[in-house]
N, CA, C and O atoms as a MOPAC input file, in Angstrom:
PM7 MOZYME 1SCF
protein

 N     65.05900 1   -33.14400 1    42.26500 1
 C     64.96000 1   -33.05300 1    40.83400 1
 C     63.83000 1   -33.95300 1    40.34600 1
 O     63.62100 1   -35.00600 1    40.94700 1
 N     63.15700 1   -33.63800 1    39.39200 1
 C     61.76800 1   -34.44000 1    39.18200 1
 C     62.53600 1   -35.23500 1    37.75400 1
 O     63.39000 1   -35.07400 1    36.88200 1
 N     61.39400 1   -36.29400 1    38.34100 1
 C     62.20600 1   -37.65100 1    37.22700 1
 C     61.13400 1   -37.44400 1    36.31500 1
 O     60.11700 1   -38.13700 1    36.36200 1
 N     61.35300 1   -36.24900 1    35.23000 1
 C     60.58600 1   -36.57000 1    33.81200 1
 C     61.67200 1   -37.21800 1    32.70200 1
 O     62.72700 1   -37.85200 1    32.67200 1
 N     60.49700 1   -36.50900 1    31.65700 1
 C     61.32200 1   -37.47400 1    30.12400 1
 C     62.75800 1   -36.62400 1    29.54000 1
 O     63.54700 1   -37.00300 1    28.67400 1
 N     62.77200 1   -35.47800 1    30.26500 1
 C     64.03900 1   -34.93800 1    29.97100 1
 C     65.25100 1   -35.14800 1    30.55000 1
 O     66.13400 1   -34.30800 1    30.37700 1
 N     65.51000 1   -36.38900 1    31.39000 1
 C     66.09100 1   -36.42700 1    31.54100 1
 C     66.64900 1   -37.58500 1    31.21800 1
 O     67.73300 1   -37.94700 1    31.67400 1
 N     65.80900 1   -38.39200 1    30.24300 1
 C     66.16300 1   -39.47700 1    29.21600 1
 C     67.12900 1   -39.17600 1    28.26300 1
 O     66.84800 1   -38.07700 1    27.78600 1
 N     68.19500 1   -39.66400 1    27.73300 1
 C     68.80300 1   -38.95600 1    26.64800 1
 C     68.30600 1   -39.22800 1    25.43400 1
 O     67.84000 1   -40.34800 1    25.22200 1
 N     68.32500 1   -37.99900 1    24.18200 1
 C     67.76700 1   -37.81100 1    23.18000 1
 C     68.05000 1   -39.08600 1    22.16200 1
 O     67.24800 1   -39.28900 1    21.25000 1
 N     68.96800 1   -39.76500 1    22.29800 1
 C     69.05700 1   -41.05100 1    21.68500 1
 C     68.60600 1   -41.89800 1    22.10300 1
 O     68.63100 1   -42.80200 1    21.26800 1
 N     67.80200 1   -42.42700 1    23.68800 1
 C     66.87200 1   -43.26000 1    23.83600 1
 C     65.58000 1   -42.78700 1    23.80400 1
 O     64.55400 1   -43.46600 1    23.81000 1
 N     65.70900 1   -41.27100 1    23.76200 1
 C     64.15500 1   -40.92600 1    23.39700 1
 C     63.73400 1   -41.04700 1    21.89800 1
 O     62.58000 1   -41.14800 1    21.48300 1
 N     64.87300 1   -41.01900 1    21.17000 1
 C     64.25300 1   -41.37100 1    19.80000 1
 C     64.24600 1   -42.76900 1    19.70000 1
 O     63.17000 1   -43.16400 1    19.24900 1
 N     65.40400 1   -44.07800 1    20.06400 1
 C     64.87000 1   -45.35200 1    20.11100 1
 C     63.59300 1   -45.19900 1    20.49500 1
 O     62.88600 1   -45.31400 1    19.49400 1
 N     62.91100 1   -44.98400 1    21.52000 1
 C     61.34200 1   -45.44900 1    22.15500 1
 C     60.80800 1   -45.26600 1    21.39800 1
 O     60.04100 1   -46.17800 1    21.08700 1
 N     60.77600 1   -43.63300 1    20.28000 1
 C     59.38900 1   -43.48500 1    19.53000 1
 C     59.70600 1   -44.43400 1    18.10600 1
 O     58.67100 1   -44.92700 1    17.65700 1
 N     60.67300 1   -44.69300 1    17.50200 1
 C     61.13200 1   -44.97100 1    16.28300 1
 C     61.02500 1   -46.68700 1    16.76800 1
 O     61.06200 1   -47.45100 1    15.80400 1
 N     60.92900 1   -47.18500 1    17.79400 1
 C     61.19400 1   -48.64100 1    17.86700 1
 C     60.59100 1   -49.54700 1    18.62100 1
 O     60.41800 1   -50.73100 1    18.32900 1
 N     60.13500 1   -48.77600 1    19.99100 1
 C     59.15400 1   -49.68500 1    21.19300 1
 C     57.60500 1   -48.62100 1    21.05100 1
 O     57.31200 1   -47.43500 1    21.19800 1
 N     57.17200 1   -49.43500 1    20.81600 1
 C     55.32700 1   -49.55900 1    20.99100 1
 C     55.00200 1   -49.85900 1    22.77700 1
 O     54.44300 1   -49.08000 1    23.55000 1
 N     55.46100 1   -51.00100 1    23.03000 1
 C     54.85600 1   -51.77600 1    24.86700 1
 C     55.89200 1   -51.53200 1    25.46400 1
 O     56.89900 1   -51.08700 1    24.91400 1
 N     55.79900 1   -51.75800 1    26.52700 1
 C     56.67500 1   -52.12400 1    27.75800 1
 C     56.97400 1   -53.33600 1    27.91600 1
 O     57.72500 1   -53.76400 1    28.79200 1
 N     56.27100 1   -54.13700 1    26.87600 1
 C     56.17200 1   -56.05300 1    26.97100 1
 C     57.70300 1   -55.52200 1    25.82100 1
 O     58.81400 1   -55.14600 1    26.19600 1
 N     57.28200 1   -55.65700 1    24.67600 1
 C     58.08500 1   -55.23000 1    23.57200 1
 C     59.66900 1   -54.91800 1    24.33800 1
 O     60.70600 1   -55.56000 1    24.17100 1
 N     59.50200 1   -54.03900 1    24.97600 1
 C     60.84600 1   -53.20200 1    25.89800 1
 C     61.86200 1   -54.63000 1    26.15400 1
 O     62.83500 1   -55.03400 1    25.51700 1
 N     61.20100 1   -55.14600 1    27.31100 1
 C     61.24400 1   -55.93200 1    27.74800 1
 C     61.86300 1   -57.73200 1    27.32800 1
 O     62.56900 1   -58.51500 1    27.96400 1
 N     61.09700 1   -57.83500 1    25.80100 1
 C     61.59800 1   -58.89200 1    25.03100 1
 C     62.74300 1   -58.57400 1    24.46800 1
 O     63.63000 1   -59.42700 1    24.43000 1
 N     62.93400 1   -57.39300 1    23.96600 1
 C     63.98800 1   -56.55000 1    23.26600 1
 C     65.48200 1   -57.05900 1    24.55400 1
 O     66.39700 1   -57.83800 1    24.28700 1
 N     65.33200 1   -56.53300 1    25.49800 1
 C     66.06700 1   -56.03200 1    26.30200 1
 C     66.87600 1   -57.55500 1    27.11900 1
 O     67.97400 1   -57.63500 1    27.67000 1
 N     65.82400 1   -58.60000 1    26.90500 1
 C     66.28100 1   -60.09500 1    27.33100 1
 C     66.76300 1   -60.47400 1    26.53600 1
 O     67.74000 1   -61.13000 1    26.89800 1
 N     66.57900 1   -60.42800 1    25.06800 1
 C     67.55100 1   -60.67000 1    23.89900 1
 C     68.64100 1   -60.18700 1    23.72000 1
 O     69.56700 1   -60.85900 1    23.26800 1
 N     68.78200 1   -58.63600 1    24.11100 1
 C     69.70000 1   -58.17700 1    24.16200 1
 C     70.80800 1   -58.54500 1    25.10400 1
 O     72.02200 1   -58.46400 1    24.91400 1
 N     70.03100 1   -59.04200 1    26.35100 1
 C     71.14900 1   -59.09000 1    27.15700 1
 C     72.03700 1   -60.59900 1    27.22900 1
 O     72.86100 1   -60.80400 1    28.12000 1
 N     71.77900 1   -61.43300 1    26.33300 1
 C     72.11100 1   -62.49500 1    25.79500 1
 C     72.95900 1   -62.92100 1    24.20100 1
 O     73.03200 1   -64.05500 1    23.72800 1
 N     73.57900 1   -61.54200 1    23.55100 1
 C     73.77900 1   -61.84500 1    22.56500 1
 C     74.15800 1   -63.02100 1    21.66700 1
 O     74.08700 1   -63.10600 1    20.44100 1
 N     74.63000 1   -64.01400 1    22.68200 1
 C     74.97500 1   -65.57900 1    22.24200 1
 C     74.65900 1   -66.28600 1    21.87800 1
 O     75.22800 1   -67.17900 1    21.25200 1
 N     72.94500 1   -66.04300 1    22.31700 1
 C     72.10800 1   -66.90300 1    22.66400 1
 C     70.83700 1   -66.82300 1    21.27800 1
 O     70.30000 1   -65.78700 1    20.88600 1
 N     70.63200 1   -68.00700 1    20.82600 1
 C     69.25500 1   -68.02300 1    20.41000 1
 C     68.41700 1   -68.28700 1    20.90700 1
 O     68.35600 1   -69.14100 1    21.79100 1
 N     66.94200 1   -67.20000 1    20.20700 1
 C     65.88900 1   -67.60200 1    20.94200 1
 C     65.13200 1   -68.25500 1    20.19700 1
 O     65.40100 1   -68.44800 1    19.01100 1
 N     63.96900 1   -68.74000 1    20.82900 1
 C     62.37400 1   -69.12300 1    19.82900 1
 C     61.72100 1   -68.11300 1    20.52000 1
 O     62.29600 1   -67.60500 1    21.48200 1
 N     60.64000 1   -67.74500 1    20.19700 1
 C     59.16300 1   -66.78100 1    20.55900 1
 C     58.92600 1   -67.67800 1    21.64400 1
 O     58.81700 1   -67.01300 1    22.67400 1
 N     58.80200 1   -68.87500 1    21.85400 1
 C     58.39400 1   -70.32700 1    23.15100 1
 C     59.00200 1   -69.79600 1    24.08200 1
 O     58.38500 1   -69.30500 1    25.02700 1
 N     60.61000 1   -69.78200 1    23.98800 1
 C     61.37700 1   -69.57400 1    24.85200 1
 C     61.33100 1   -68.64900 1    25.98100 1
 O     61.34000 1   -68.85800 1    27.19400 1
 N     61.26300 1   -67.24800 1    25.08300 1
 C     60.69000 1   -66.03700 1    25.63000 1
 C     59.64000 1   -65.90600 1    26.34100 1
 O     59.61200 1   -65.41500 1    27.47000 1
 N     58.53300 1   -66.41900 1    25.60600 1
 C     57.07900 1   -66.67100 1    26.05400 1
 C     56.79500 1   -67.63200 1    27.80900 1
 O     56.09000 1   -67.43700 1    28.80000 1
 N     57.67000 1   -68.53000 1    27.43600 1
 C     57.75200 1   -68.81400 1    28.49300 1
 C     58.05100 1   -68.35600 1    29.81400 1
 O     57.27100 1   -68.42800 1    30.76400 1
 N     59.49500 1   -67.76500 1    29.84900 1
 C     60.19700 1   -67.05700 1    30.84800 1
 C     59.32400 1   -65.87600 1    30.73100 1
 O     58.55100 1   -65.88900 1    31.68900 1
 N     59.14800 1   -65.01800 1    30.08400 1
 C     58.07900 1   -63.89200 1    30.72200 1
 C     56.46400 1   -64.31500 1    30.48200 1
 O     55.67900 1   -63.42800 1    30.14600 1
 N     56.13500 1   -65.28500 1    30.61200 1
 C     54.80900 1   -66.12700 1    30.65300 1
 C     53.56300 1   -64.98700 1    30.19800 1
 O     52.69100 1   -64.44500 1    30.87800 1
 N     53.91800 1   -64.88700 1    28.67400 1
 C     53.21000 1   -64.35400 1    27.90900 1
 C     52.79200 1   -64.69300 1    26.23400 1
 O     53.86100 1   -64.92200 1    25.66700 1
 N     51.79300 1   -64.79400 1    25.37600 1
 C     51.64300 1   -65.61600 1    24.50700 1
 C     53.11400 1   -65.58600 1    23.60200 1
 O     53.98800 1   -64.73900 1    23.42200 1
 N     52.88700 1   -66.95400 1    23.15300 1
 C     53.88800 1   -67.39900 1    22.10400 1
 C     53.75000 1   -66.57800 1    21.23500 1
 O     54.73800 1   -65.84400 1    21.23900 1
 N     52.91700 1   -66.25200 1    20.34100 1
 C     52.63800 1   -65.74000 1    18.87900 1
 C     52.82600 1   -64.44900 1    18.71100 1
 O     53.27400 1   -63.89600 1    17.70700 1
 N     52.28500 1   -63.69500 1    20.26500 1
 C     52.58100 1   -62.18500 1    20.10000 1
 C     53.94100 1   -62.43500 1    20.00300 1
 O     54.40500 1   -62.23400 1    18.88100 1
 N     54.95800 1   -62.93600 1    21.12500 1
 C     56.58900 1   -62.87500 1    20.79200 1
 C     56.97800 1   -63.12600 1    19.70900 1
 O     57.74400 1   -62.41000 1    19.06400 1
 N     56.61500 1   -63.94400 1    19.42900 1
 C     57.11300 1   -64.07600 1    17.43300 1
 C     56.63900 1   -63.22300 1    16.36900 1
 O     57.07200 1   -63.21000 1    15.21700 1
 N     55.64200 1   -62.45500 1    16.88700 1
 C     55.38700 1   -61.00000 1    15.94400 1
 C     56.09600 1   -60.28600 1    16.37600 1
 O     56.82100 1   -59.73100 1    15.55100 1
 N     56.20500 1   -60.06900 1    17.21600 1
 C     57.79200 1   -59.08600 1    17.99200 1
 C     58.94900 1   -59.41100 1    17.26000 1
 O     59.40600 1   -58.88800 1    16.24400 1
 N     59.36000 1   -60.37900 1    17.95000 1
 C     60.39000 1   -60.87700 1    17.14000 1
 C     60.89900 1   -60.78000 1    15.55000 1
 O     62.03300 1   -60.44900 1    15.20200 1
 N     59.87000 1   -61.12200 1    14.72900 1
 C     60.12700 1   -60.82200 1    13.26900 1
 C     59.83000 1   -59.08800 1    13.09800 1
 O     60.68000 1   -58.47300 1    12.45300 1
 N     59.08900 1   -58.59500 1    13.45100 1
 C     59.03100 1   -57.25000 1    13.51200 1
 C     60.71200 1   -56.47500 1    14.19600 1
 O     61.08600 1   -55.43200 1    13.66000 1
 N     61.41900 1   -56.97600 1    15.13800 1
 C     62.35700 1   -56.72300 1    15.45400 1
 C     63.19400 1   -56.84600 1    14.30900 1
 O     63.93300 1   -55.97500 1    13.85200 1
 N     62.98700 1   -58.19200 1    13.81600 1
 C     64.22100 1   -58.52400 1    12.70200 1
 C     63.91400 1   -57.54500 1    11.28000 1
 O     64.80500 1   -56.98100 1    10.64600 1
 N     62.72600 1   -57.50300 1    11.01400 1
 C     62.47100 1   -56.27500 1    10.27800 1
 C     63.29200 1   -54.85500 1    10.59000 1
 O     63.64900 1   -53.99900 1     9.77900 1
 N     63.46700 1   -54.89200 1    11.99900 1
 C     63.87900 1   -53.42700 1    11.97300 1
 C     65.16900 1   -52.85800 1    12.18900 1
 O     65.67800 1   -51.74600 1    12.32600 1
 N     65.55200 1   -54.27000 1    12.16100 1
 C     67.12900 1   -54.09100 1    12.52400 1
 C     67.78300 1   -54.31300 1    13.41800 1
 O     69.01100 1   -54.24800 1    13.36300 1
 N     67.09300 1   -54.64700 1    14.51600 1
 C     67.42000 1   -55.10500 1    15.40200 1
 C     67.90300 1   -56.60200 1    16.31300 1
 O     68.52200 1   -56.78900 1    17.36000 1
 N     67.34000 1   -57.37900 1    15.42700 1
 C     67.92500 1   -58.99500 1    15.81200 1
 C     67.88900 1   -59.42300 1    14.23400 1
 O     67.37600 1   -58.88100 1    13.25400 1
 N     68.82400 1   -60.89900 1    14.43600 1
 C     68.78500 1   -61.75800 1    13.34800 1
 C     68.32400 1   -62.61800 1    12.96300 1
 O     68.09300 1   -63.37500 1    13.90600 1
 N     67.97000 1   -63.06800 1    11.94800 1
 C     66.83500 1   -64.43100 1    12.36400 1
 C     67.77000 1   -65.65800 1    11.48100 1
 O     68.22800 1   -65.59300 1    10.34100 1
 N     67.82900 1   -66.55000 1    12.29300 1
 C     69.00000 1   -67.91300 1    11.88900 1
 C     68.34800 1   -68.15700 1    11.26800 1
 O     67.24500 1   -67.66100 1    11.04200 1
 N     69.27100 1   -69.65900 1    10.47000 1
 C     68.70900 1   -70.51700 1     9.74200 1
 C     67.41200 1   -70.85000 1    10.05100 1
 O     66.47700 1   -70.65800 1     9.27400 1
 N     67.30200 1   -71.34700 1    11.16000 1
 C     65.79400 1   -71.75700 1    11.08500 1
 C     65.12100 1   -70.34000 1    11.72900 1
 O     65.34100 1   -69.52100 1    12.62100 1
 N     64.16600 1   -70.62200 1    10.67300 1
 C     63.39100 1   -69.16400 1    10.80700 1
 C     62.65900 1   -68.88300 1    12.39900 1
 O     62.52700 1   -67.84100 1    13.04100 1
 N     62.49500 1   -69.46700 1    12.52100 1
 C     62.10300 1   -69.54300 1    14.47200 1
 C     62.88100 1   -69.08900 1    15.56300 1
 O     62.54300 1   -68.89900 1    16.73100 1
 N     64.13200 1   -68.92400 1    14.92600 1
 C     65.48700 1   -68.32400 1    16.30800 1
 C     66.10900 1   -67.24800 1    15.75800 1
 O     66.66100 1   -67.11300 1    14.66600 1
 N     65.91700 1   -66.38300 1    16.81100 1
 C     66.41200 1   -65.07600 1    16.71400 1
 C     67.63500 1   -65.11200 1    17.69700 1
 O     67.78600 1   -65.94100 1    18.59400 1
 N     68.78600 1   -63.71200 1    17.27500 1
 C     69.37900 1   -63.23500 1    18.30000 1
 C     69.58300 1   -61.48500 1    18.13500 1
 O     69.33700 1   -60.74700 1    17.18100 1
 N     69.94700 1   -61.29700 1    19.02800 1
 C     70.71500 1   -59.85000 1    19.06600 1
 C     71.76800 1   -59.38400 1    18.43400 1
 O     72.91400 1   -59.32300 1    18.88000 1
 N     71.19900 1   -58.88200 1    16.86600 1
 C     72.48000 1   -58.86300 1    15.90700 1
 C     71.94000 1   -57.65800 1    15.35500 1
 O     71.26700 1   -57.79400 1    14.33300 1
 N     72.12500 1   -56.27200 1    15.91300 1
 C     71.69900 1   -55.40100 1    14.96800 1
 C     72.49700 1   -54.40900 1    14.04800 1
 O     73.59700 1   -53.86800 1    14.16300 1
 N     71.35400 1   -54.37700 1    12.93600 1
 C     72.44100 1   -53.83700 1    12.01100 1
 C     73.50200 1   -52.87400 1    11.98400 1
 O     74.60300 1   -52.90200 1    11.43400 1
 N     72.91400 1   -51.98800 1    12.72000 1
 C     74.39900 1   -50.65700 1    12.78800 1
 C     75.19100 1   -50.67100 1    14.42900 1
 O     74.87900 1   -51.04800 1    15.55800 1
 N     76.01600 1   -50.22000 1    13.97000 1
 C     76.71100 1   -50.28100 1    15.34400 1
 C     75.84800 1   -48.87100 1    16.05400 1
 O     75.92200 1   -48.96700 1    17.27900 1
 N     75.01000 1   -47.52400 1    15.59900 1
 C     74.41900 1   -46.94200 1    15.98000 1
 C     73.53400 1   -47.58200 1    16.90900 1
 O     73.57400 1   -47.34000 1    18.11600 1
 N     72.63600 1   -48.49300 1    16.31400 1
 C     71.64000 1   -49.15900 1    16.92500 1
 C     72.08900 1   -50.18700 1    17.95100 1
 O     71.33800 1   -50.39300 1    18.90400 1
 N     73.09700 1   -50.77300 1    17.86800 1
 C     73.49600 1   -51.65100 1    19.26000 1
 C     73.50500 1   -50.33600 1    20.36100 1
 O     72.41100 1   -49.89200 1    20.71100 1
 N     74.62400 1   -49.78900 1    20.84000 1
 C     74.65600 1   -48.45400 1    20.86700 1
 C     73.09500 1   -47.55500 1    21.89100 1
 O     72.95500 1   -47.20900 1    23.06400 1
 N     72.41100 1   -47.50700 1    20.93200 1
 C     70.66300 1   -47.00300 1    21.59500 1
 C     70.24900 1   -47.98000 1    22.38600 1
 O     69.65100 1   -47.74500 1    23.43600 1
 N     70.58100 1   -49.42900 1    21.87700 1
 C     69.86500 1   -50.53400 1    22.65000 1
 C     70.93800 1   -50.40800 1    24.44300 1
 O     70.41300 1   -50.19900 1    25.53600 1
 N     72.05400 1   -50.55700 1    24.26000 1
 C     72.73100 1   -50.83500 1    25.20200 1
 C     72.20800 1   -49.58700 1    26.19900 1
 O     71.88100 1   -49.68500 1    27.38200 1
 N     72.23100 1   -48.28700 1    25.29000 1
 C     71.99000 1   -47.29200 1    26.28800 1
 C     70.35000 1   -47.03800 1    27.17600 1
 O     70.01300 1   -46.55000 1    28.25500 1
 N     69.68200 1   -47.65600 1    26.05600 1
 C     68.20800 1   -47.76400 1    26.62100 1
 C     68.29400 1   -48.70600 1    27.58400 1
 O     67.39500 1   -48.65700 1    28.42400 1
 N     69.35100 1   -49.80200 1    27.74900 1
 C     68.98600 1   -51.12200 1    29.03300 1
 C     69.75800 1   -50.31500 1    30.04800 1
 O     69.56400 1   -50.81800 1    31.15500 1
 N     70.48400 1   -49.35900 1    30.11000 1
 C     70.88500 1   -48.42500 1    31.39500 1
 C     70.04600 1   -47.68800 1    31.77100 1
 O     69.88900 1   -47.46500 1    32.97100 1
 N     69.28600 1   -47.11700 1    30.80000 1
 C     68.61100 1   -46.05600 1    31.03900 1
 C     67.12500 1   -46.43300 1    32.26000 1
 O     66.58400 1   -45.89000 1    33.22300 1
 N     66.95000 1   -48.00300 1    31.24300 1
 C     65.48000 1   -48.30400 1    31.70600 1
 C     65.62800 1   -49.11600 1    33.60700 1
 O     64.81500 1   -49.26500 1    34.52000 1
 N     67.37200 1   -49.50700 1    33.40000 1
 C     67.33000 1   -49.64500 1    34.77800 1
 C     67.46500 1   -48.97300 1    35.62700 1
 O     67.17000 1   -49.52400 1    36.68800 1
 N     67.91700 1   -47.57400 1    35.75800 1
 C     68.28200 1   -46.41800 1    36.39100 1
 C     66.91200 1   -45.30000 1    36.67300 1
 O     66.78200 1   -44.60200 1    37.67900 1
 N     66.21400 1   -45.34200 1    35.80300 1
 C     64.86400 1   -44.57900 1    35.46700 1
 C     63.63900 1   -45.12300 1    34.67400 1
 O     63.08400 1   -44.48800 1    33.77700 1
 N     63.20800 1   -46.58900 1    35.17500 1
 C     62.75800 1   -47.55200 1    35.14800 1
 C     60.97700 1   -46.68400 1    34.78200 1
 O     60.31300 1   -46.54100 1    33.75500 1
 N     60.82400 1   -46.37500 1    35.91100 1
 C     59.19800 1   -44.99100 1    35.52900 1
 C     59.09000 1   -43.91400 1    34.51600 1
 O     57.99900 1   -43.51600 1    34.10800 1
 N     60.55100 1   -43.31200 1    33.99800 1
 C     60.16600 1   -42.33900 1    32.96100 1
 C     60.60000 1   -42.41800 1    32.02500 1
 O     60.83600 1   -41.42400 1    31.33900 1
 N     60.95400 1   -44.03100 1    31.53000 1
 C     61.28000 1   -44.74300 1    30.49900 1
 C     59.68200 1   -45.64900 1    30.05400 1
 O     59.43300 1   -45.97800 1    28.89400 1
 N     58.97900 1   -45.86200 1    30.94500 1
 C     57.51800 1   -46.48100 1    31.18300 1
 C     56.59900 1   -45.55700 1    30.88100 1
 O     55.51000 1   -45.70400 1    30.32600 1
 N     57.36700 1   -44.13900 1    31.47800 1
 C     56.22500 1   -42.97900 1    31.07500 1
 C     55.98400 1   -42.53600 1    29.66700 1
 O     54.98900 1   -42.09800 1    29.09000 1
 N     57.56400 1   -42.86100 1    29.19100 1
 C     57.49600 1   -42.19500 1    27.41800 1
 C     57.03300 1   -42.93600 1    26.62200 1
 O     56.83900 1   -42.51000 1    25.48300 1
 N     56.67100 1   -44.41700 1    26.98600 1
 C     56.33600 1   -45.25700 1    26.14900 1
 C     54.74900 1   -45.36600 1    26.21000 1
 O     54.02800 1   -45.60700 1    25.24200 1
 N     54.31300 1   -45.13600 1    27.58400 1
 C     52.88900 1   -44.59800 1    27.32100 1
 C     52.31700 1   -43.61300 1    26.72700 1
 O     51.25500 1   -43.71500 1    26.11500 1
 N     53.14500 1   -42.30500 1    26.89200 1
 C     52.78700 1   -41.08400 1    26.07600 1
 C     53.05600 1   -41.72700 1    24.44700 1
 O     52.51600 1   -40.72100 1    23.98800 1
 N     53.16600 1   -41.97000 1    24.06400 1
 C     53.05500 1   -41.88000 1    22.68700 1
 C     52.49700 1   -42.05100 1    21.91100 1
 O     52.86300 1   -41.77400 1    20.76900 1
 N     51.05600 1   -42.72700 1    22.28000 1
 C     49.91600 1   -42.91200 1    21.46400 1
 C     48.79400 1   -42.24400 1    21.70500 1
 O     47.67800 1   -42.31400 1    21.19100 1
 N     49.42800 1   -41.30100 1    22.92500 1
 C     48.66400 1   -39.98400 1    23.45000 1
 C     49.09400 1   -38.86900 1    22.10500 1
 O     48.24700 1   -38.45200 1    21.31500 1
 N     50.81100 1   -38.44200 1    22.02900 1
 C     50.87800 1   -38.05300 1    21.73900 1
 C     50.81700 1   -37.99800 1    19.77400 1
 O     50.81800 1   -37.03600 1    19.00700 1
 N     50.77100 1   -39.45700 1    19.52700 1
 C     50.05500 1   -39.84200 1    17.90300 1
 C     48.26000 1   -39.65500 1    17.76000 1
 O     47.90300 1   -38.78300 1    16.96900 1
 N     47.77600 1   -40.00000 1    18.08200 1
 C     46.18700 1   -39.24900 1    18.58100 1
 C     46.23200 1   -37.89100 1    18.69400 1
 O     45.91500 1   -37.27700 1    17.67600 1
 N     46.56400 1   -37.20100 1    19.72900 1
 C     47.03700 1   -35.72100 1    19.60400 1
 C     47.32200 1   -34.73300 1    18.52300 1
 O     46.95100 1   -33.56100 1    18.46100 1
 N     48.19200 1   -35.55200 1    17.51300 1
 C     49.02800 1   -34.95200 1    16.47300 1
 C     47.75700 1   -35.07500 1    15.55500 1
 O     47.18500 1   -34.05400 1    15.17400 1
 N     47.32300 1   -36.30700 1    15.20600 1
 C     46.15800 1   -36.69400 1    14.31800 1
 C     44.77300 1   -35.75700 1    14.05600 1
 O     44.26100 1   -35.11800 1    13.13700 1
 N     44.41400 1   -36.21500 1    15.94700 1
 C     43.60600 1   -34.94200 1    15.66500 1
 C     43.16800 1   -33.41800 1    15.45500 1
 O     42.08900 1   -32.84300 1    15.31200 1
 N     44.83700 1   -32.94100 1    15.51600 1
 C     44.95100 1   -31.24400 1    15.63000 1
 C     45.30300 1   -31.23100 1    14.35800 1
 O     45.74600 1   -30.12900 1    14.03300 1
 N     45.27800 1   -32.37600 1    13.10900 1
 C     45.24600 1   -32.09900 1    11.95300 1
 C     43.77500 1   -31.41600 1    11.21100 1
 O     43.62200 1   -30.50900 1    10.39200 1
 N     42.70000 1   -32.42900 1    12.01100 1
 C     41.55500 1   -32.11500 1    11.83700 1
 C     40.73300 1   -31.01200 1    12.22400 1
 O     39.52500 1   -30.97000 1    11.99200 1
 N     41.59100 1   -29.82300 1    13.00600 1
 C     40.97900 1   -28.82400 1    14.12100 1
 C     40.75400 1   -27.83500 1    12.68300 1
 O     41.35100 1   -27.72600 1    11.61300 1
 N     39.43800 1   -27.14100 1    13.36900 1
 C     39.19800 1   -26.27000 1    12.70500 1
 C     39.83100 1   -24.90200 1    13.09500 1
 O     39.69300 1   -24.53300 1    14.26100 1
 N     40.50500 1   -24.12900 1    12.22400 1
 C     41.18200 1   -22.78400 1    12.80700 1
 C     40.34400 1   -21.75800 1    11.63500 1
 O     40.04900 1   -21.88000 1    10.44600 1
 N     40.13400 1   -20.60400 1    12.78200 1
 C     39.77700 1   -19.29300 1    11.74100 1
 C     40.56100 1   -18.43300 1    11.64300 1
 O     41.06700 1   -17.88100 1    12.62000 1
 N     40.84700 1   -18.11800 1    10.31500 1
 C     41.91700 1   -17.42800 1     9.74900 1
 C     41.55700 1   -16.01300 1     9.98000 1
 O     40.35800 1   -15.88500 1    10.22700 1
 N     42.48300 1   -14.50500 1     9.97400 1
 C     42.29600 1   -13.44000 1    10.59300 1
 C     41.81800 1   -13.23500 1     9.40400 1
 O     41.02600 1   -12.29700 1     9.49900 1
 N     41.88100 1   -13.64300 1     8.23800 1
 C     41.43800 1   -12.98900 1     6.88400 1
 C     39.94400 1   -12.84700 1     6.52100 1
 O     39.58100 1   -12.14300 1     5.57900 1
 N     38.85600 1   -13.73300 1     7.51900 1
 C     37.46400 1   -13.82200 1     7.73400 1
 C     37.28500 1   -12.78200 1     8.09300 1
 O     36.15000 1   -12.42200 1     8.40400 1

């Protein structure tokens, strides 16, 4: 059986397009997640996956923007508090998904700025109408 994107389920295929941009992103998401107890800083993160501080903390508040984590009192610590029980839900099922089918969870997240480019530019295509 070939490991494409159909065999992702339609609720982590819409998390990916509606919510992950990177595979870094995936990834920060998915360590937060798997810690709900826990607060983070952007440092924290940054550290353990030894990648800049600042991008994680644009992540991070961008996460909390979207519903997906909370941001404590002090504005610097996040956790895994998302708003709907829908969205816990997509998250939990996307950290099965991405460990089970690790490549065509990697694959959909690359296609998608193939497939936003794509869309963009077949706005711009010129078509001739049969009425010429």
């Amino acid at each position: 059986m070939a490991d494409d994107s159909t065999s992702i389920p339609p609720r982590v295929r819409q998390f990916i397009a509606d919510h992950v941009d990177s595979v870094m992103q995936l990834e920060v998401l998915l360590l937060v997640a798997a810690g709900p107890q826990r607060a983070w800083t952007a440092k924290d993160l940054a550290e353990l996956l030894r990648i800049d501080p600042a991008w994680v903390d644009t992540q991070l508040r961008a996460m909390a923007a979207g519903g997906l984590l909370a941001q404590q009192a002090d504005p610097a610590t996040f956790r895994f508090e998302p708003r709907t029980a829908d969205l816990a839900q997509a998250v939990d099922e996307l950290a099965k998904t991405y460990a089970d089918r690790r490549v065509t969870v990697i694959g959909l997240i690359f296609a998608k700025p193939i497939d936003k480019i794509r869309s963009f530019a077949d706005a711009f295509r010129i078509r001739k109408d049969k009425a010429d």
